[in-house]
C-alpha positions in Angstrom: 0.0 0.0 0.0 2.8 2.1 1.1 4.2 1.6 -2.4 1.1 2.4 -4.4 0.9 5.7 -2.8 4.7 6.5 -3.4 3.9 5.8 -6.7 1.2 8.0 -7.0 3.1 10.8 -5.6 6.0 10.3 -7.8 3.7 10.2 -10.9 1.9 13.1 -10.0 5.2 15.2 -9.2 6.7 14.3 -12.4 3.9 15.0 -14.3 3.5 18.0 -13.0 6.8 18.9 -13.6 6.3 18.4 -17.6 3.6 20.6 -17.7 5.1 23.1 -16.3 8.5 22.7 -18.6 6.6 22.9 -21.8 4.8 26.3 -20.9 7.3 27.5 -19.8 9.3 27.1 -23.0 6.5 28.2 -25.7 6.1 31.9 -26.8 2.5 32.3 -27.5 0.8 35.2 -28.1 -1.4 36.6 -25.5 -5.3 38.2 -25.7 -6.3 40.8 -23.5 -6.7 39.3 -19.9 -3.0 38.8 -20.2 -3.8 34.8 -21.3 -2.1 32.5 -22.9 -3.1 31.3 -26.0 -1.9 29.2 -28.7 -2.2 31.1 -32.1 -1.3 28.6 -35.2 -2.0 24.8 -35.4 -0.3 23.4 -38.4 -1.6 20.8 -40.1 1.3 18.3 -41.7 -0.6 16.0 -43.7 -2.4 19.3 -45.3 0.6 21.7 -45.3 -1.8 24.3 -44.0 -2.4 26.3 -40.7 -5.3 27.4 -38.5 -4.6 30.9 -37.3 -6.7 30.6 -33.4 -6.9 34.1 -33.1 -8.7 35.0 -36.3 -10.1 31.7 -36.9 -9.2 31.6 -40.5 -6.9 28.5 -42.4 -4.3 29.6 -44.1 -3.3 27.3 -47.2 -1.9 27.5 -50.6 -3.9 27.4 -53.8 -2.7 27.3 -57.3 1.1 28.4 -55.7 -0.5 31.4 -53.4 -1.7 31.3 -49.8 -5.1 32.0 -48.8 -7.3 32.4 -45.9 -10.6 31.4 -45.4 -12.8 30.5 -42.5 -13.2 26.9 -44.1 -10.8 24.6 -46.1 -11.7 24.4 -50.0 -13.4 21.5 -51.2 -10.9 19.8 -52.3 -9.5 19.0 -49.8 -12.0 15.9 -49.7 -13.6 16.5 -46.0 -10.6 16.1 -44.5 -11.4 16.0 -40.7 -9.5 18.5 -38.5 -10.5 16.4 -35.5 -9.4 13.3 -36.4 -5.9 13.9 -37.8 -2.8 14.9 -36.2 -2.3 18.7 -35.7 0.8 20.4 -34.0 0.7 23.3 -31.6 3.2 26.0 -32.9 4.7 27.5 -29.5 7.4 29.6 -31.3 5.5 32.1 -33.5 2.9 34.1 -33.2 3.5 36.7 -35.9 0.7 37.3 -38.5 2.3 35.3 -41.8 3.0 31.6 -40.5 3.6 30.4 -44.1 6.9 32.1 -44.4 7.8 28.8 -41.9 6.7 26.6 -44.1 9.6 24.9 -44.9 10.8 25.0 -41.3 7.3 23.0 -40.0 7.7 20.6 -43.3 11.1 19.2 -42.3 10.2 19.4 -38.7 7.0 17.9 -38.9 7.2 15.5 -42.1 3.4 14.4 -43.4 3.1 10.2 -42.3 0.3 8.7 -43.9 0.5 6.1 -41.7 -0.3 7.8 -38.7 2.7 7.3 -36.4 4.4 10.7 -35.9 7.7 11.0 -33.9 7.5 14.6 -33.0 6.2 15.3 -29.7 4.5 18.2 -29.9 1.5 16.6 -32.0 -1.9 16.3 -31.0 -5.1 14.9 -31.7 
């Protein structure tokens, strides 16, 4: 019993201690009550982003990037839910495309599912 309860302890400590780590190392851009926020998700398997604070996508057509409040139609009904997005914690300027290439080699499209980068979520 003694155990189980050391256990505990030490799981919630180190936990704890994670969470704290990876805030601590994002920048993220802030809203008025002095919040943080996360501003961009980038999608890998789209090559596109989702600006949070304007709640637009930003993604290229025909070679030029665009912003709407929804994804074109071609992109099949791709489900923002279900696929694997990543939280981008260093920028939180206004054109995320210009890191494109950046969050490409960082953050490679896998079709099949299995990503290696920790920062991904679902």
């Amino acid at each position: 019993m003694k155990n189980i309860r050391l256990t505990l302890i030490l799981l919630i400590m180190f936990s704890s201690n994670i969470i704290n780590a990876q805030s601590s190392k994002c920048v993220m851009a802030r809203n008025l009550n002095n919040n943080c926020i996360i501003r961009y998700y980038y999608y890998p398997n789209l090559q596109a982003y989702y600006d949070n604070q304007n709640k637009v996508f930003i993604y290229q057509d025909e070679k030029k990037w665009k912003k709407s409040e929804e994804l074109p139609s071609y992109y099949g009904g791709y489900s923002i839910y279900k696929h694997v997005r990543v939280l981008i914690k260093d920028f939180d300027d206004d054109n995320p495309e210009s890191q494109i290439a950046i969050h490409k080699k960082e953050y490679p499209y896998c079709s099949n599912g299995r990503f290696t980068y920790t920062f991904a979520s679902n």
